[in-house]
C-alpha positions as CSV (number, residue, x, y, z in Angstrom):
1,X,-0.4,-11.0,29.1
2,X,-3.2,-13.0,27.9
3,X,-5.5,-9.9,27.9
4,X,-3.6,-7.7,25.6
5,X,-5.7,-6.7,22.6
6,X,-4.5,-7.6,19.1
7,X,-3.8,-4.1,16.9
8,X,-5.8,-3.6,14.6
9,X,-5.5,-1.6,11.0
10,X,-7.8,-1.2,8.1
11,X,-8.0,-3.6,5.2
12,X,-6.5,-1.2,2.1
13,X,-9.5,-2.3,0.0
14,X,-12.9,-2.2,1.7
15,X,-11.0,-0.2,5.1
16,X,-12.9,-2.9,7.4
17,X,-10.6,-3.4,10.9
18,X,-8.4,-6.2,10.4
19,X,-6.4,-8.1,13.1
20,X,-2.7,-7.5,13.1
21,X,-1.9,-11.1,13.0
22,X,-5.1,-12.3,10.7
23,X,-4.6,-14.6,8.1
24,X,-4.7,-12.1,5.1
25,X,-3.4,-9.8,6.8
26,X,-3.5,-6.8,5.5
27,X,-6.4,-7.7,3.8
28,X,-9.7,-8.8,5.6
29,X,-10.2,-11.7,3.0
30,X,-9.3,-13.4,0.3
31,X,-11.7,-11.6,-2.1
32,X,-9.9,-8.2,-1.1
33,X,-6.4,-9.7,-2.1
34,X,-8.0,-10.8,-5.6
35,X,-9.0,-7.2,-5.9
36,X,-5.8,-5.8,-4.8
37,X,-3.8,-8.2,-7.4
38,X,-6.0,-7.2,-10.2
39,X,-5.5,-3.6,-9.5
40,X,-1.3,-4.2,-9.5
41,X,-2.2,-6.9,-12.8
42,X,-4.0,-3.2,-14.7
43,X,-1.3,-0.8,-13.6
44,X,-4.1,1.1,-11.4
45,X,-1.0,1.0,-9.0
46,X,2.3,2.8,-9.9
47,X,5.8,2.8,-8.6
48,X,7.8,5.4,-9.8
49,X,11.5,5.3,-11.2
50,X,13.8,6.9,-8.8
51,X,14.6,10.9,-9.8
52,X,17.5,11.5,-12.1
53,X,19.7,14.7,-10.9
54,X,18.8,16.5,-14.1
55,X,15.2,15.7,-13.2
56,X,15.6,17.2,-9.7
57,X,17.3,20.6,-11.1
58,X,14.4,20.8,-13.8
59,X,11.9,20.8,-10.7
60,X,13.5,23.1,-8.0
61,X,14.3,25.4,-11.1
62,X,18.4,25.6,-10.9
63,X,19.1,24.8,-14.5
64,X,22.0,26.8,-15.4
């Protein structure tokens, strides 16, 4: 299948299309990653800690 057409998704940064197998992939360039690593370096980007189970009753409201 030499004429199947590579997927494409959007770089995360700047949302230009990006190749599924491109070299930065998911980014469209290097200057895009930079940006991306900066935001992780200045906590911009969060991960959460999983929920407790005395977290989880707080929410839905079944404290007893």
């Amino acid at each position: 299948m030499s004429g199947a057409k590579t997927p494409l998704i959007k770089c995360p940064i700047c949302k230009k299309d990006v190749p599924f197998d491109g070299p930065n992939m998911p980014f469209c360039s290097d200057r895009c990653r930079i940006i991306d690593l900066g935001n992780w370096a200045s906590e911009k980007y969060v991960i959460s800690s999983p929920a407790t189970d005395g977290e989880l009753e707080k929410e839905s409201g079944e404290i007893e």
